[in-house]
C-alpha positions as CSV (number, residue, x, y, z in Angstrom):
1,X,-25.6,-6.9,-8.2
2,X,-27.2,-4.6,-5.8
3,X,-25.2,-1.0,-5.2
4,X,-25.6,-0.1,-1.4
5,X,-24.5,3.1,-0.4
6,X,-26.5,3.4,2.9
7,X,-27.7,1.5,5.6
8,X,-31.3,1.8,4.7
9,X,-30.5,0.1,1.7
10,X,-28.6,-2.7,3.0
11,X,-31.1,-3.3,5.6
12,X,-33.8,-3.6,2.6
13,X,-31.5,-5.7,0.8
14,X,-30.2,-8.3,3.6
15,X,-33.4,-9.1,4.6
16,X,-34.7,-9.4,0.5
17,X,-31.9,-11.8,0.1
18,X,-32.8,-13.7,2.9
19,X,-36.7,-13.9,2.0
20,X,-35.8,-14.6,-1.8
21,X,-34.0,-17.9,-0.6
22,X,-36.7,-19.0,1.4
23,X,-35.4,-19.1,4.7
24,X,-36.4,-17.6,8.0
25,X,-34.5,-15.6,10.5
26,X,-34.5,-18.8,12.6
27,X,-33.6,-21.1,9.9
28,X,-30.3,-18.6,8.9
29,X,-29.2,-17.9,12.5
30,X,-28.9,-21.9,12.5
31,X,-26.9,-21.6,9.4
32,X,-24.8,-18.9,11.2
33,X,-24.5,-20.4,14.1
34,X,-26.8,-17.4,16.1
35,X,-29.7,-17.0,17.2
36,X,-33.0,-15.4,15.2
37,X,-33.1,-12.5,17.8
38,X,-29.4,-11.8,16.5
39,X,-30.4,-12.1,12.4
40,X,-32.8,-9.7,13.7
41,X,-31.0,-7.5,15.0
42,X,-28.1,-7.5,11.7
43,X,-31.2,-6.7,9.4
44,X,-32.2,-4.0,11.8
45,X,-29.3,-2.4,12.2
46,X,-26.5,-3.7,9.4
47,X,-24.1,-0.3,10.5
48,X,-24.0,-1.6,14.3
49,X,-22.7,-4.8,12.7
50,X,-19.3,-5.9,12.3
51,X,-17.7,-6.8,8.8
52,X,-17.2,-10.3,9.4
53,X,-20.7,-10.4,10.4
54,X,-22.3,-9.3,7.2
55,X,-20.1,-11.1,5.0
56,X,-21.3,-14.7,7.1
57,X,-24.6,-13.4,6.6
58,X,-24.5,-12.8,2.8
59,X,-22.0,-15.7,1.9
60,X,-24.5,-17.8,4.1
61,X,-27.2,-16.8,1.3
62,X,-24.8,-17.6,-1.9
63,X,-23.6,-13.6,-2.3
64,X,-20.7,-12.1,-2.1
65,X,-19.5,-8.9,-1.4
66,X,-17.9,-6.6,-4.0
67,X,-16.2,-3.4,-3.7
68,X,-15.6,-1.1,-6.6
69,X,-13.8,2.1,-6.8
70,X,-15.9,5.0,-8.1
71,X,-15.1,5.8,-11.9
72,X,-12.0,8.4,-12.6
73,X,-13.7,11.6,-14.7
74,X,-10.2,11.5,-16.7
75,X,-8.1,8.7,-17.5
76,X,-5.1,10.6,-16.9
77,X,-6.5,11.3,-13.1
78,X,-4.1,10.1,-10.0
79,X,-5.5,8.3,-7.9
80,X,-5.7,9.7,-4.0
81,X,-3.5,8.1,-1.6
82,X,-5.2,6.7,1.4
83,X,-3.0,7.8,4.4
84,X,-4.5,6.7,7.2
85,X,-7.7,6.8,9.5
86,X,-7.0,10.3,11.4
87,X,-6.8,12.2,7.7
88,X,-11.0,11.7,7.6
């Protein structure tokens, strides 16, 4: 499991996955369906790029992606209501 919290991180780690399978950017924008300039430009730049994007590209390598909620100091803590985009 790799814990991303910025794009930095997921640009080292997209890219790592990619290399540790052996593959190309070539060889995975044929898995994809895209070209290698596009691979390119997903490692480059993973925050420009879409959801359904990087979940192609990692499923494409065997990963998944996993979300986890961040750990409650207190059991007995309520959780915070999401209420919408326009609240940030």
């Amino acid at each position: 499991m790799f814990p991303v919290d910025t794009p930095l991180q997921l640009r080292i780690i997209l890219r790592s996955l990619r290399m540790a399978r052996g593959l190309t950017q070539e060889e995975l924008g044929v898995l994809l369906g895209v070209s290698q300039k596009r691979v390119a430009r997903i490692e480059a730049a993973p925050e420009l790029t879409s959801y359904d994007q990087i979940a192609r590209y990692v499923t494409a390598l065997g990963g998944h992606l996993v979300l986890t909620e961040p750990p409650r100091h207190e059991a007995n803590e309520p959780a915070i209501p999401y209420v919408g985009a326009d609240t940030w």
